[in-house]
C-alpha positions, 0 to 999 in steps of 0.5 A: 500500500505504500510504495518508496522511491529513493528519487522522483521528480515529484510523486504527484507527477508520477502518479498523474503521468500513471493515470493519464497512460491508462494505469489503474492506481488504487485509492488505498495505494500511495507513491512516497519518496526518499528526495524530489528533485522537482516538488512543488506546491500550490501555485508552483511554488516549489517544495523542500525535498528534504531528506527525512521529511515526508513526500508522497501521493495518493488518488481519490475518486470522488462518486457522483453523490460525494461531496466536491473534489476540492474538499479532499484538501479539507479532509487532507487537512484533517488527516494531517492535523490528526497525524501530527497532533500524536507526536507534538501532543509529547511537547504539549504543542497542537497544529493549527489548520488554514485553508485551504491546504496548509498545516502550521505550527506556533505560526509557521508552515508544517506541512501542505497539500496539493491537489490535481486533477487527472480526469476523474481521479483526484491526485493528493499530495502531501509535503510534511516537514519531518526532519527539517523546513525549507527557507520561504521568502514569504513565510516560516517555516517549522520541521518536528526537528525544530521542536525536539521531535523525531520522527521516522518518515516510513513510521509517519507514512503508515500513520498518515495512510491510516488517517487519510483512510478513516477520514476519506470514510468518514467524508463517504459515509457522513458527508461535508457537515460533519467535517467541516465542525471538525475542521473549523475546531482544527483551524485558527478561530473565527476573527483571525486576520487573514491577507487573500490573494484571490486568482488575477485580483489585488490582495484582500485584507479582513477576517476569518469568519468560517466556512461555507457548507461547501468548504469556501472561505468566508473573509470579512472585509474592513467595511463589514462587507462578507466575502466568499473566496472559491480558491487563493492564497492565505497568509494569516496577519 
């Protein structure tokens, strides 16, 4: 169920170049590497390929009843908070969950989520930062290292593969309600500032006032005005 490499490009476009070339890839299955010379993020950002931290790929297909592809990185989200919170709950330490892809520790940048499309088939990858954090130009950045945890990267995989596959029952069987309460319990409070950069606009400034029952952002604006965002980037201020 989990498959490693010692070197890839990135596992995402492993398992995208897969599924585009007609290979069947199951849910369960995950693609996880030792080094990535080419990962990357949301926006094409590029991603620390670190050695000791964790890198790897799996595939949803979202049935027609299911809730919207783009709350993967929701449920993603979950999975990670829950994984993480065992071993920082040994330094009395708790992740923070913001939309719609990152994991943050005391502020900085613990881990990320990126989802891709190939037809039908959902790609999720997931960078955590185990044994050491990148440098950011815009933000911080926190490995468990810094925080006097270690954590061996396959013990990690196992415990996130069983995470992912509880909570992507979960998101089956009880729908978006019951995840979007735990999500919102996971992540900063409502009132928290937050700059948005939306697709192709100027940069919003306001607060974080929840989730939609779709799972878009909700940004109140200085003159009291409410703002749904469908997709972004969010730095918290």
């Amino acid at each position: 169920m989990i498959t490693v490499v010692p070197r890839t490009g990135s596992t995402n476009a492993d398992v995208l170049a897969a599924l585009d070339a007609g290979e069947y890839w199951p849910e369960a299955q995950w693609l996880v590497a030792d080094r990535q010379d080419a990962g990357r993020g949301r926006l094409g950002r590029e991603w620390s390929d670190g050695a000791g931290n964790f890198m790897g790929s799996t595939v949803v297909r979202p049935g027609p009843h299911e809730p919207p592809p783009h709350t993967l990185a929701l449920l993603a989200g979950l999975a990670l908070f829950e994984a993480l919170s065992m071993p920082l709950r040994a330094q009395a330490l708790r992740p923070m969950l913001k939309w719609p892809n990152d994991v943050m520790l005391d502020g900085a940048k613990l881990a990320g989520i990126l989802l891709e499309a190939s037809g039908p088939a959902i790609v999720i990858g997931i960078g955590v930062n185990l044994a050491s954090a990148p440098d950011l130009p815009e933000r911080r950045a926190v490995s468990l290292a810094d925080v006097g945890i270690g954590m061996d990267r396959d013990a990690f995989a196992a415990l996130l593969r069983d995470r992912f596959d509880v909570e992507l029952q979960r998101w089956r069987m009880a729908g978006l309600a019951p995840m979007l309460r735990r999500w919102h319990s996971a992540a900063h409070p409502a009132g928290t500032g937050l700059k948005v950069s939306p697709p192709g606009e100027e940069a919003l400034e306001g607060t974080f006032a929840g989730l939609t029952p779709e799972g878009n952002l909700r940004l109140t604006l200085a003159d009291g005005s409410l703002r749904t965002i469908h997709a972004g980037d969010v730095v918290l201020t």
